[in-house]
Legacy VTK file of the C-alpha trace (Angstrom):
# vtk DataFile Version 3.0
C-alpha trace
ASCII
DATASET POLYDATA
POINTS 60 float
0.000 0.000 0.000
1.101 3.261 -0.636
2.050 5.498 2.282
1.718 8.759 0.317
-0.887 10.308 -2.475
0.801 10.274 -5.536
2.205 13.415 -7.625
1.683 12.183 -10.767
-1.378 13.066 -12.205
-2.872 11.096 -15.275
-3.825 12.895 -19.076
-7.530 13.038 -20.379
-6.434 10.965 -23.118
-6.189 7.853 -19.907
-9.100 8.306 -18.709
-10.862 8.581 -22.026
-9.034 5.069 -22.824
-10.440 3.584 -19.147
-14.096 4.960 -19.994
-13.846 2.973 -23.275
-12.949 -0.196 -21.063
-15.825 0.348 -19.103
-18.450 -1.264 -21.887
-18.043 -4.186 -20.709
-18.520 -3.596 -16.875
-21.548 -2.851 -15.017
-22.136 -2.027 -11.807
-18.768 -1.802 -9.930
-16.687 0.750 -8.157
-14.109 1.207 -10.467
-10.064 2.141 -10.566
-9.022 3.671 -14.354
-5.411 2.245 -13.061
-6.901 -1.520 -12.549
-8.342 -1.132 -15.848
-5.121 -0.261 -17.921
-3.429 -3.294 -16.215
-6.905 -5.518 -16.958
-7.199 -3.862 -20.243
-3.055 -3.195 -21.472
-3.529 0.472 -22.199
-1.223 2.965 -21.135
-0.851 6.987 -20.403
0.011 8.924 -23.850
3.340 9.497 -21.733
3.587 5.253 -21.627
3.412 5.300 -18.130
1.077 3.042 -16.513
-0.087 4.536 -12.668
-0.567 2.505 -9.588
-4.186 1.403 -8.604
-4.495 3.347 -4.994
-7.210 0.825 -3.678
-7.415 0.366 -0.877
-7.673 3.838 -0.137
-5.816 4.625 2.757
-8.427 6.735 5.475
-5.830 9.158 6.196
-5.851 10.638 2.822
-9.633 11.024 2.721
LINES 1 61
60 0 1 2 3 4 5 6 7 8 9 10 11 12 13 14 15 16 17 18 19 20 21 22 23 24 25 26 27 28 29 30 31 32 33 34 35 36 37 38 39 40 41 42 43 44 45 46 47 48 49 50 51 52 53 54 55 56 57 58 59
């Protein structure tokens, strides 16, 4: 888990590519990072971020 929010932020273009991912899911809470690793896309940058679930409470 991470111990820190991240610095990086992601481009449109990544979460544009994790919305198209999303046809074929219903129903879920879910993480654009867990889709690029369940889907193989990447950021336009070809970076790939790190899902942040489980959230830690502290950062909330």
């Amino acid at each position: 888990m991470l111990s820190s929010p991240p610095t990086r932020n992601t481009s449109p273009q990544f979460q544009g590519r994790a919305v198209a991912a999303l046809k074929k899911k219903s129903g879920e809470i879910l993480v654009s990072a867990e889709l690029a690793e369940e889907y193989g896309f990447d950021d336009i940058d070809g970076t790939r971020p790190t899902s942040l679930r489980p959230f830690p409470e502290k950062w909330g």
